[in-house]
DRENLUMBA-239561 format. One record per residue: x, y, z of N, C-alpha, C in turn; residue number from 1. Coordinates in nm, 4 decimals. Atoms other than C-alpha are relative to their C-alpha. Layout:
<n.c1=X	n.c2=Y	n.c3=Z	ca.c1=X	ca.c2=Y	ca.c3=Z	c.c1=X	c.c2=Y	c.c3=Z	resi=NUM>
...
END
This chain:
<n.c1=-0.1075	n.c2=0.0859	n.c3=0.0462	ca.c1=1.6754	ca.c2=2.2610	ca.c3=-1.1327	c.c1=-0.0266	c.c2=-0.1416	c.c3=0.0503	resi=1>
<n.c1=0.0426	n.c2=0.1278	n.c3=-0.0432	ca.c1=1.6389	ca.c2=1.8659	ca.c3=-1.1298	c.c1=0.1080	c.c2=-0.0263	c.c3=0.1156	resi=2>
<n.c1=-0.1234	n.c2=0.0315	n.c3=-0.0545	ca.c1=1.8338	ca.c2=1.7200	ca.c3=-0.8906	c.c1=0.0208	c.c2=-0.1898	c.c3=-0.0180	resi=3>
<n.c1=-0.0713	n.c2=0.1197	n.c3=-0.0010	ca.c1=2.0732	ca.c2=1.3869	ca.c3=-0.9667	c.c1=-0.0952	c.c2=-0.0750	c.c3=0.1007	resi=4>
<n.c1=0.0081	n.c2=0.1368	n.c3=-0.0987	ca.c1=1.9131	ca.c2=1.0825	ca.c3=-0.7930	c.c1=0.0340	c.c2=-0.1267	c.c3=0.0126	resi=5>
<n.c1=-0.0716	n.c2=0.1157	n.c3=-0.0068	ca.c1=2.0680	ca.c2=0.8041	ca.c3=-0.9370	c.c1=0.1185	c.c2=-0.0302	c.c3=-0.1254	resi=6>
<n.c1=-0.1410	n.c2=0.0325	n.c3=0.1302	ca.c1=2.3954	ca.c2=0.6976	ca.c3=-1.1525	c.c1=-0.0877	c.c2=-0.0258	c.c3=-0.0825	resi=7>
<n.c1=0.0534	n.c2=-0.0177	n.c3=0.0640	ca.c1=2.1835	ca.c2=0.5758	ca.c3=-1.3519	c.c1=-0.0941	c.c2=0.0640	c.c3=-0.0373	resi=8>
<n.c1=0.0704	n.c2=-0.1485	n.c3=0.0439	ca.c1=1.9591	ca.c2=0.8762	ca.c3=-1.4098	c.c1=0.1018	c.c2=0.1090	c.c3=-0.0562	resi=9>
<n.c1=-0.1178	n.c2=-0.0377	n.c3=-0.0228	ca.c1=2.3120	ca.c2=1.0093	ca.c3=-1.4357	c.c1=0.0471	c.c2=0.0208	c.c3=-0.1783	resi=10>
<n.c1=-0.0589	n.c2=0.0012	n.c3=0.1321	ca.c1=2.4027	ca.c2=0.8412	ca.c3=-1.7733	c.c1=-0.1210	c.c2=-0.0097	c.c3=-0.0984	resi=11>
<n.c1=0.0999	n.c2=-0.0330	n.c3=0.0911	ca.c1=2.0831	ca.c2=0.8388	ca.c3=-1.9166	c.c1=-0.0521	c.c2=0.1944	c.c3=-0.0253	resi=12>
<n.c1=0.0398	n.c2=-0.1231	n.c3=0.0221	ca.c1=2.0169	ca.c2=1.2254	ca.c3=-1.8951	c.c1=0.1593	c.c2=0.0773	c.c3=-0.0581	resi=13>
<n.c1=-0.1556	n.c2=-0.0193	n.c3=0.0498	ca.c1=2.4330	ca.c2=1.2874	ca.c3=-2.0181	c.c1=-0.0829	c.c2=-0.0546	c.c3=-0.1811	resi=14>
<n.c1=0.0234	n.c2=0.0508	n.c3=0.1803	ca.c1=2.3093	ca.c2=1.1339	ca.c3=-2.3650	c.c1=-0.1349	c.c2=0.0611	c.c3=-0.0474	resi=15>
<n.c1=0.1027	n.c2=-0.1179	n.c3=0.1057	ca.c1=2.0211	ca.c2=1.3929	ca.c3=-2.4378	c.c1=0.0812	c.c2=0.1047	c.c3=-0.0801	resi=16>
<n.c1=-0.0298	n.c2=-0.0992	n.c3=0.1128	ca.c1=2.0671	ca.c2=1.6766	ca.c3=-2.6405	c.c1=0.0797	c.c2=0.0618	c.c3=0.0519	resi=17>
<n.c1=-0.1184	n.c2=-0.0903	n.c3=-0.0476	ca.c1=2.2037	ca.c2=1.9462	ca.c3=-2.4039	c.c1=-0.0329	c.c2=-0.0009	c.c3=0.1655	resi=18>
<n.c1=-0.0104	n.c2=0.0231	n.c3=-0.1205	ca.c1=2.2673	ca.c2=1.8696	ca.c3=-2.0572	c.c1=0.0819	c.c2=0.0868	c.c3=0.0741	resi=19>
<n.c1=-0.1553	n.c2=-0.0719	n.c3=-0.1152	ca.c1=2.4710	ca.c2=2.0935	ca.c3=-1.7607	c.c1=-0.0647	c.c2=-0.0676	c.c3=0.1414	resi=20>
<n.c1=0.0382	n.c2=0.0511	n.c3=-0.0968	ca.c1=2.5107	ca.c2=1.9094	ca.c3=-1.4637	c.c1=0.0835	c.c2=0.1140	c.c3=0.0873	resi=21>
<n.c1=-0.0151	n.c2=-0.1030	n.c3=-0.0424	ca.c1=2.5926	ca.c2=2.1163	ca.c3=-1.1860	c.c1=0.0446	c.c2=-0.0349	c.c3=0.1244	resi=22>
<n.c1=-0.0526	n.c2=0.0531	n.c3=-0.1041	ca.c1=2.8407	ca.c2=1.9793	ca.c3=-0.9104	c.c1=0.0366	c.c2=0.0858	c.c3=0.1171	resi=23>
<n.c1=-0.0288	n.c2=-0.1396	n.c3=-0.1152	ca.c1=2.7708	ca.c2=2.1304	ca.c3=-0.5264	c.c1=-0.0304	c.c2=-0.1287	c.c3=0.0977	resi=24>
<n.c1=-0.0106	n.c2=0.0242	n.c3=-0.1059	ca.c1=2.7343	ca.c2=2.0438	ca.c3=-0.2163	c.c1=-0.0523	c.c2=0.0992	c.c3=0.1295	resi=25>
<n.c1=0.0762	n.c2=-0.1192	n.c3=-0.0718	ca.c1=2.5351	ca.c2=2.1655	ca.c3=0.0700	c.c1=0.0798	c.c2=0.1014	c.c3=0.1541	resi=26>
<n.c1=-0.1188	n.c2=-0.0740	n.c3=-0.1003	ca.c1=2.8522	ca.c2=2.2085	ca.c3=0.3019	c.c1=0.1073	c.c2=0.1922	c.c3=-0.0793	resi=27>
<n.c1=-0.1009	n.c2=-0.0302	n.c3=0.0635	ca.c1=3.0480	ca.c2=2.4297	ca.c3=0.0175	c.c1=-0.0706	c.c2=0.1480	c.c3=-0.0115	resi=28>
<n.c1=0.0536	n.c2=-0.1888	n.c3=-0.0626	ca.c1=3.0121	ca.c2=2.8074	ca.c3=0.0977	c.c1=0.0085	c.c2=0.0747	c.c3=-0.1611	resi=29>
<n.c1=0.0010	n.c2=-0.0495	n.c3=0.1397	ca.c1=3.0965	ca.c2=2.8950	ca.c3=-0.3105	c.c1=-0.1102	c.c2=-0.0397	c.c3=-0.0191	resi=30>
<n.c1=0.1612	n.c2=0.0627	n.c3=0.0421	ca.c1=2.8081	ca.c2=2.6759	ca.c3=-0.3946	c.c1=-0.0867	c.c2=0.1154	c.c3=0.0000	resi=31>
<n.c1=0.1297	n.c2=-0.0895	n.c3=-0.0344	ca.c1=2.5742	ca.c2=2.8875	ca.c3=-0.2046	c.c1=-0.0257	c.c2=0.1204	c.c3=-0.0402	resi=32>
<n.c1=-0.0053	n.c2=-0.0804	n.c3=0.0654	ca.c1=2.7354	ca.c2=3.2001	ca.c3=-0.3461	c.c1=-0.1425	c.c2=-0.0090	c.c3=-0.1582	resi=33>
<n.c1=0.0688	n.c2=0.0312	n.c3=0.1236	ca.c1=2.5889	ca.c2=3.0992	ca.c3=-0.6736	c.c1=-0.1354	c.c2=-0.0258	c.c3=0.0102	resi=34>
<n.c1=0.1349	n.c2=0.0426	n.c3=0.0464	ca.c1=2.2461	ca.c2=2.9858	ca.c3=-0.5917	c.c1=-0.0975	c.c2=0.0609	c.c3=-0.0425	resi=35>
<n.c1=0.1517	n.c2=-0.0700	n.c3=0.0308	ca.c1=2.0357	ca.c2=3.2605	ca.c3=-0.6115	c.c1=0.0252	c.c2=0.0399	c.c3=-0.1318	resi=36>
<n.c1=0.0002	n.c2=-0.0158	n.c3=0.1484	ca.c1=2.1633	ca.c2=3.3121	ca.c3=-0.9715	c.c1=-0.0512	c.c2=-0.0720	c.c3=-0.1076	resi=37>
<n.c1=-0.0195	n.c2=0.1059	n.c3=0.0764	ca.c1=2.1148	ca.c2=2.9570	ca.c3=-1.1069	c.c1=-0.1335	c.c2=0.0246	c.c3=-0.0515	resi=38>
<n.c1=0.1465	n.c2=-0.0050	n.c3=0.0667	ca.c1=1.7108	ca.c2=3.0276	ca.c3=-1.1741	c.c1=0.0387	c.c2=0.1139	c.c3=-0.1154	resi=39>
<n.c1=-0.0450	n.c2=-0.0839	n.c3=0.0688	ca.c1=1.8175	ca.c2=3.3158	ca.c3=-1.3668	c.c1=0.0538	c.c2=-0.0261	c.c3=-0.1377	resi=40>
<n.c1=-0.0535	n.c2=0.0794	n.c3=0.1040	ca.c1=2.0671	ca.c2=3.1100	ca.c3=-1.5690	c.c1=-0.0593	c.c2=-0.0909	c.c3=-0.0722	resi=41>
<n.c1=0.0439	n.c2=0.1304	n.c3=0.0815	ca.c1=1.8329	ca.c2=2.8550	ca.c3=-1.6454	c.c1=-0.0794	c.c2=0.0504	c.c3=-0.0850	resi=42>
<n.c1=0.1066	n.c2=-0.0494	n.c3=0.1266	ca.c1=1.6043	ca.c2=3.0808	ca.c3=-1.8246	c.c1=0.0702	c.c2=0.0581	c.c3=-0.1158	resi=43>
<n.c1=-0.0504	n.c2=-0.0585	n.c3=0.0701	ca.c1=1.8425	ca.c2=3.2384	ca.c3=-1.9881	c.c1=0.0817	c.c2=-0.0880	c.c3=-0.1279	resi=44>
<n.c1=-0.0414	n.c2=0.1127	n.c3=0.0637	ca.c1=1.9509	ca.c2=2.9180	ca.c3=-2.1555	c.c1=-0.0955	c.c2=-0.1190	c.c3=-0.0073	resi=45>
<n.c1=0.1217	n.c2=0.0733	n.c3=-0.0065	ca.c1=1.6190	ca.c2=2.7500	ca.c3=-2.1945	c.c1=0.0212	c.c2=-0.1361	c.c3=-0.1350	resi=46>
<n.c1=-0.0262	n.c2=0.1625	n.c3=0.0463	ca.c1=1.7764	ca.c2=2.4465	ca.c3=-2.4563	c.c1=0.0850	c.c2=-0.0857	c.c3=0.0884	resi=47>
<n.c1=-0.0827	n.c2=0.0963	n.c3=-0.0720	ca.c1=1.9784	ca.c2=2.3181	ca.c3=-2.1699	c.c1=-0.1246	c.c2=-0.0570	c.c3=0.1271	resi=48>
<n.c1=0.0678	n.c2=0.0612	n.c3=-0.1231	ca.c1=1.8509	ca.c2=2.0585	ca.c3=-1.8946	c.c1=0.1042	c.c2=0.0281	c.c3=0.1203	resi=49>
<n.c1=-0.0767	n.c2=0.0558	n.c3=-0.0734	ca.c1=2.0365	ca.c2=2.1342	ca.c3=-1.5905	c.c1=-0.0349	c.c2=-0.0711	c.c3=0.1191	resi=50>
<n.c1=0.0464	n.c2=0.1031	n.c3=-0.1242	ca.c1=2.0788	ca.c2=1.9075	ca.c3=-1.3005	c.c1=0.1215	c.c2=-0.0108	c.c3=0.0774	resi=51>
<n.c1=-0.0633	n.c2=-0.0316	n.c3=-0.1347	ca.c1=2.1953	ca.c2=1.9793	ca.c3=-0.9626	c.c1=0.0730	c.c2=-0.1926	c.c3=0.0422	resi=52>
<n.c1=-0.0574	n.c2=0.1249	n.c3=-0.0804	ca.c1=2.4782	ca.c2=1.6801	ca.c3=-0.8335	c.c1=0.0179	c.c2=-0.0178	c.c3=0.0908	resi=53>
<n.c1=-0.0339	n.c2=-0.0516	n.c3=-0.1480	ca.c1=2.5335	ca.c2=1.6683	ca.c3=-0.4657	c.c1=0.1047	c.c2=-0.1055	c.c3=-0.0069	resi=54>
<n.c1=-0.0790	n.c2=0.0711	n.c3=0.0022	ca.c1=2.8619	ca.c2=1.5386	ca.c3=-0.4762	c.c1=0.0442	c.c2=-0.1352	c.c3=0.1008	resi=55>
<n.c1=-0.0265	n.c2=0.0878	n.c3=-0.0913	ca.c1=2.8849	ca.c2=1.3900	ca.c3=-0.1653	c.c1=-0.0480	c.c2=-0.1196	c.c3=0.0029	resi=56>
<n.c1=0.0987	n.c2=0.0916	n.c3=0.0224	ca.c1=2.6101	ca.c2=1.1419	ca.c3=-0.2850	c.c1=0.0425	c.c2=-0.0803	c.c3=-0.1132	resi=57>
<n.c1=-0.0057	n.c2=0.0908	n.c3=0.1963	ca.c1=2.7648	ca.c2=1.0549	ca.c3=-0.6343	c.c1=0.1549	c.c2=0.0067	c.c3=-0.0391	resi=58>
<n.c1=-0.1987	n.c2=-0.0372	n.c3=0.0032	ca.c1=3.1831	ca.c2=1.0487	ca.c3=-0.5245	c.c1=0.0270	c.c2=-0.0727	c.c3=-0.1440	resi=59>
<n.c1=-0.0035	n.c2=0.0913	n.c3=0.1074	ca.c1=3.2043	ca.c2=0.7954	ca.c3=-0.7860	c.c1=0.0006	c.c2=0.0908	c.c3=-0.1331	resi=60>
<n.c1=0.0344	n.c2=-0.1027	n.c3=0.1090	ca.c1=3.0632	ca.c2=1.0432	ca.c3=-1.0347	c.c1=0.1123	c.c2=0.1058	c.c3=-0.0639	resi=61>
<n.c1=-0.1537	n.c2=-0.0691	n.c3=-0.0268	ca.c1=3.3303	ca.c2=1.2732	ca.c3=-0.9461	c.c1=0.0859	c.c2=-0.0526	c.c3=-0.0659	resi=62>
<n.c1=-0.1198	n.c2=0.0969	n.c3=-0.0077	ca.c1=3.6135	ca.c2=1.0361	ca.c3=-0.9627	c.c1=0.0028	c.c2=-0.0037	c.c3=-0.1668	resi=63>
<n.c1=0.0455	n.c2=0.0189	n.c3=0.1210	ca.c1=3.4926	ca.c2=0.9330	ca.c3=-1.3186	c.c1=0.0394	c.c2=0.0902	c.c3=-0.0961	resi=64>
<n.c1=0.0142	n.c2=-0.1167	n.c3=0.1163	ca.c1=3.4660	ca.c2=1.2689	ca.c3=-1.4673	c.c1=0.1097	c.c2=0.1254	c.c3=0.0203	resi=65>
<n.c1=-0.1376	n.c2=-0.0304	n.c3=-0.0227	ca.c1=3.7949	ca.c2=1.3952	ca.c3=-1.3066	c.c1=-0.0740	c.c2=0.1888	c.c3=0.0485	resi=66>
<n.c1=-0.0103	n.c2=-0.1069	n.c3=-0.0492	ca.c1=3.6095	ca.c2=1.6531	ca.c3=-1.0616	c.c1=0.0358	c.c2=0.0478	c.c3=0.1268	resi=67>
<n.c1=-0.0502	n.c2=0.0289	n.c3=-0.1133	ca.c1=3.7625	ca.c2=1.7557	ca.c3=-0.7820	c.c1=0.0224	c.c2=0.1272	c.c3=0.0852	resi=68>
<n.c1=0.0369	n.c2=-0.1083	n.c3=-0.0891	ca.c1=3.6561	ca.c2=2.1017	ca.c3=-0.6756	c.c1=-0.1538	c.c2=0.0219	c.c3=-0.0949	resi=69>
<n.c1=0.1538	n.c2=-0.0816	n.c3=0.0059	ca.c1=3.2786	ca.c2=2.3102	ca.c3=-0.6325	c.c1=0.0285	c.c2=0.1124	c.c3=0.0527	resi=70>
<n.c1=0.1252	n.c2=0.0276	n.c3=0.0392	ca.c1=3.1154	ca.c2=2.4410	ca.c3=-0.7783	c.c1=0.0802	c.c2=-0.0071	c.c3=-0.1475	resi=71>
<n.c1=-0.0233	n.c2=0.0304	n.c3=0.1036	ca.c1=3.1714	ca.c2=2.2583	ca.c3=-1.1319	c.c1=-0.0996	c.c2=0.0118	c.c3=-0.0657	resi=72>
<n.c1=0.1121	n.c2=0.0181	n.c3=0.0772	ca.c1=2.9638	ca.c2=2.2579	ca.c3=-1.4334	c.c1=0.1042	c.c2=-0.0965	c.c3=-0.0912	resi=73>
<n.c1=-0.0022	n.c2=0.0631	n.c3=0.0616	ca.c1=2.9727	ca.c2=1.9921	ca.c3=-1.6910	c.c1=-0.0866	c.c2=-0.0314	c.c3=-0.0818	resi=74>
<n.c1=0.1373	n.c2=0.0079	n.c3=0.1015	ca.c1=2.7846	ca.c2=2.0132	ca.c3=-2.0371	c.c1=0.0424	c.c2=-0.1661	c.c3=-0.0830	resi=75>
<n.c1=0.0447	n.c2=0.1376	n.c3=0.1027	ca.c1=2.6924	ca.c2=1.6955	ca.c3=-2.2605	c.c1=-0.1074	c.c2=0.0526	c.c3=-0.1118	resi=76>
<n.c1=0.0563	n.c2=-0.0166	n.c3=0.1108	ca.c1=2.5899	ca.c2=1.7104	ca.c3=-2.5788	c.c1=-0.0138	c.c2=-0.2045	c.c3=-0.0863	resi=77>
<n.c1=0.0345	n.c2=0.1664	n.c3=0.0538	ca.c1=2.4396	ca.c2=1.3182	ca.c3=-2.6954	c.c1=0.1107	c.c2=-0.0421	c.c3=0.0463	resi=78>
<n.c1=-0.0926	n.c2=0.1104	n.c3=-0.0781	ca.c1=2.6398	ca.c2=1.1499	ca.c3=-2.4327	c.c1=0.1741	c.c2=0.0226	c.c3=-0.0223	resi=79>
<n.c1=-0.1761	n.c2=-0.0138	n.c3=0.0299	ca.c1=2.9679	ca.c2=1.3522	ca.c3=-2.5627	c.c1=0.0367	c.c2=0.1097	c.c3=0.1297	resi=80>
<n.c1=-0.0240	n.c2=-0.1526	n.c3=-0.0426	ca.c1=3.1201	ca.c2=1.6237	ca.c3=-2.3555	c.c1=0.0682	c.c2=0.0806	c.c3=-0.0771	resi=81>
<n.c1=0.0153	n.c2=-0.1198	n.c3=0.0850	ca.c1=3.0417	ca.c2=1.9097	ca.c3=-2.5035	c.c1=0.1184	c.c2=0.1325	c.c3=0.1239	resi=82>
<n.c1=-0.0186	n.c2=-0.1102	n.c3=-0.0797	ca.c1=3.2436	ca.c2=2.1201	ca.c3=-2.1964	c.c1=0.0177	c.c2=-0.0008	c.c3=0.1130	resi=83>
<n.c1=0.0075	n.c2=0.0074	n.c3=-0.1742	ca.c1=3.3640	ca.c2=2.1780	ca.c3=-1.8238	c.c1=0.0302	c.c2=0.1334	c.c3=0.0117	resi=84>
<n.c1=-0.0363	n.c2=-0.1078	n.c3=-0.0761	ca.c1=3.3661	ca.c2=2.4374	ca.c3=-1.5961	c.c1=0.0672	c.c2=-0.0298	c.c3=0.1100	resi=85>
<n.c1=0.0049	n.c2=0.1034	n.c3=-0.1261	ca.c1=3.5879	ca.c2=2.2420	ca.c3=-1.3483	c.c1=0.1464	c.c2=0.0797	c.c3=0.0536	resi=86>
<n.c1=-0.1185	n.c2=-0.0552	n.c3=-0.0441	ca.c1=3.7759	ca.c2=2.4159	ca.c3=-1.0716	c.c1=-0.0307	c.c2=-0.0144	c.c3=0.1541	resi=87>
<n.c1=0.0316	n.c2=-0.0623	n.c3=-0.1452	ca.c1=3.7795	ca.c2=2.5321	ca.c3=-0.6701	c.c1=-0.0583	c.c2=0.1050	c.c3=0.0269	resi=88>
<n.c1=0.0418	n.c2=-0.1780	n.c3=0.0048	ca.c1=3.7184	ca.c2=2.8888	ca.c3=-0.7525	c.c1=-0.1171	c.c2=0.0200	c.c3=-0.0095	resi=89>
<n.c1=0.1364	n.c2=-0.0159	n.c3=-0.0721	ca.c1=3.4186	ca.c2=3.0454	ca.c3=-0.6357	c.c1=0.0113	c.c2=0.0297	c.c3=-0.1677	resi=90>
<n.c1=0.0131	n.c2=-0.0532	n.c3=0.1322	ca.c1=3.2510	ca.c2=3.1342	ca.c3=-1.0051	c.c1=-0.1631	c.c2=0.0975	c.c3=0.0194	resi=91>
<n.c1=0.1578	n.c2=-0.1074	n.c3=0.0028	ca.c1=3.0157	ca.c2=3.4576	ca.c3=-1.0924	c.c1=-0.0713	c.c2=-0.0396	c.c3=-0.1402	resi=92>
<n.c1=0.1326	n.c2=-0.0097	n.c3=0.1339	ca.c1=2.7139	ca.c2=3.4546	ca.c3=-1.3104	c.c1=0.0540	c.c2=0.0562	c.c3=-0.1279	resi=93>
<n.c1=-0.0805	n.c2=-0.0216	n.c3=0.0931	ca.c1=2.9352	ca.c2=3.6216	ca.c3=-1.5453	c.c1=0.0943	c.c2=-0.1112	c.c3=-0.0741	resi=94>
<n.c1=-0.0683	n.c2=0.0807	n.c3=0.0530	ca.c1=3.1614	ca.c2=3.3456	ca.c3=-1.5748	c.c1=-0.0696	c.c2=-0.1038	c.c3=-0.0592	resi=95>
<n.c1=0.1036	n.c2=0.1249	n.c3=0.0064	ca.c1=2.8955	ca.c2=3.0792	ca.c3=-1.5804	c.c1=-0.0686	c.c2=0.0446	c.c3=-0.1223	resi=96>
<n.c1=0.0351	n.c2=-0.0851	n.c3=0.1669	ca.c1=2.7152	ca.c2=3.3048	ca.c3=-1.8864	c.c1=0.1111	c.c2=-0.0358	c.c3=-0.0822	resi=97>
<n.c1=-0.1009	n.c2=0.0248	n.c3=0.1445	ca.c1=3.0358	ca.c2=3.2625	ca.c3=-2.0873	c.c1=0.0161	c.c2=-0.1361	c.c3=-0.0127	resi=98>
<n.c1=0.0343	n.c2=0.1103	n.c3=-0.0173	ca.c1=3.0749	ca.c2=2.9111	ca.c3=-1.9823	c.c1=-0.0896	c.c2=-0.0352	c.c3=-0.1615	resi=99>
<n.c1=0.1456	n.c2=0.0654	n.c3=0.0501	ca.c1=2.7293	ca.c2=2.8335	ca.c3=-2.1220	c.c1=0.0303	c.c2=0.0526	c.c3=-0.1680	resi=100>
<n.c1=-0.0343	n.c2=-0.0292	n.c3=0.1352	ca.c1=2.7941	ca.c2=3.0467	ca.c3=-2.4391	c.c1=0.0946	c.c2=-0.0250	c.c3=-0.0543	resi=101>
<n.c1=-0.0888	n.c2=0.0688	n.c3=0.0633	ca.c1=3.0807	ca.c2=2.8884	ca.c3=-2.5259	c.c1=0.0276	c.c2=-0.0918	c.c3=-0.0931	resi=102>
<n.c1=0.0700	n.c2=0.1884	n.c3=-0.0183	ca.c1=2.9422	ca.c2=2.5195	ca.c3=-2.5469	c.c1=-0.0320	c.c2=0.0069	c.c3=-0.2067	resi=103>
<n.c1=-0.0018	n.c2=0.0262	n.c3=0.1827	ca.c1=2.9527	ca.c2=2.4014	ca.c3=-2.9376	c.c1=-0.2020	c.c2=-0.0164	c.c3=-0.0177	resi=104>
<n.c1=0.1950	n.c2=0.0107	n.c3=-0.0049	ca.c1=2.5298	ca.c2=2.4546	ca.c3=-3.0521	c.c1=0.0097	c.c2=-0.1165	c.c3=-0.0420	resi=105>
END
């Protein structure tokens, strides 16, 4: 998974085709739940780019996109949003699968 390095890397990779950004943090004990799944997920959805946010690095980002618990997802489709997954609640690979299949092709 890429990981976020700059706002602007931010809004230029939001305006490709199909984007999930993927809001964590290396303090956030749900996060970690989830990680060993996310390789899994990414193959399993091989037209999406995702890209890891470390929130603590990109508050701004947050603020912006009205997120305010992890672990969030957030799809883009050509700079639109196509989709959120935005909560506190720890989320399973199950949920994150429907998530993803949800998302308008």
């Amino acid at each position: 998974m890429k990981q976020l390095e700059t706002t602007e890397q931010f809004n230029q990779l939001k305006n490709e085709d199909y984007v999930i950004f993927l809001f964590t943090a290396g303090w956030c004990p749900d996060c970690r739940v989830i990680e060993p799944v996310l390789p899994e997920i990414e193959q399993e959805f091989p037209a999406y780019t995702f890209v890891e946010v470390n929130r603590d690095n990109f508050i701004e980002i947050c603020q912006e996109h009205d997120i305010f618990g992890i672990p969030s997802f957030l799809a883009f489709h050509q700079g639109q949003e196509a989709g959120r997954f935005v909560s506190k609640d720890r989320k399973t690979k199950e949920e994150i699968t429907e998530f993803i299949e949800g998302l308008p092709a």
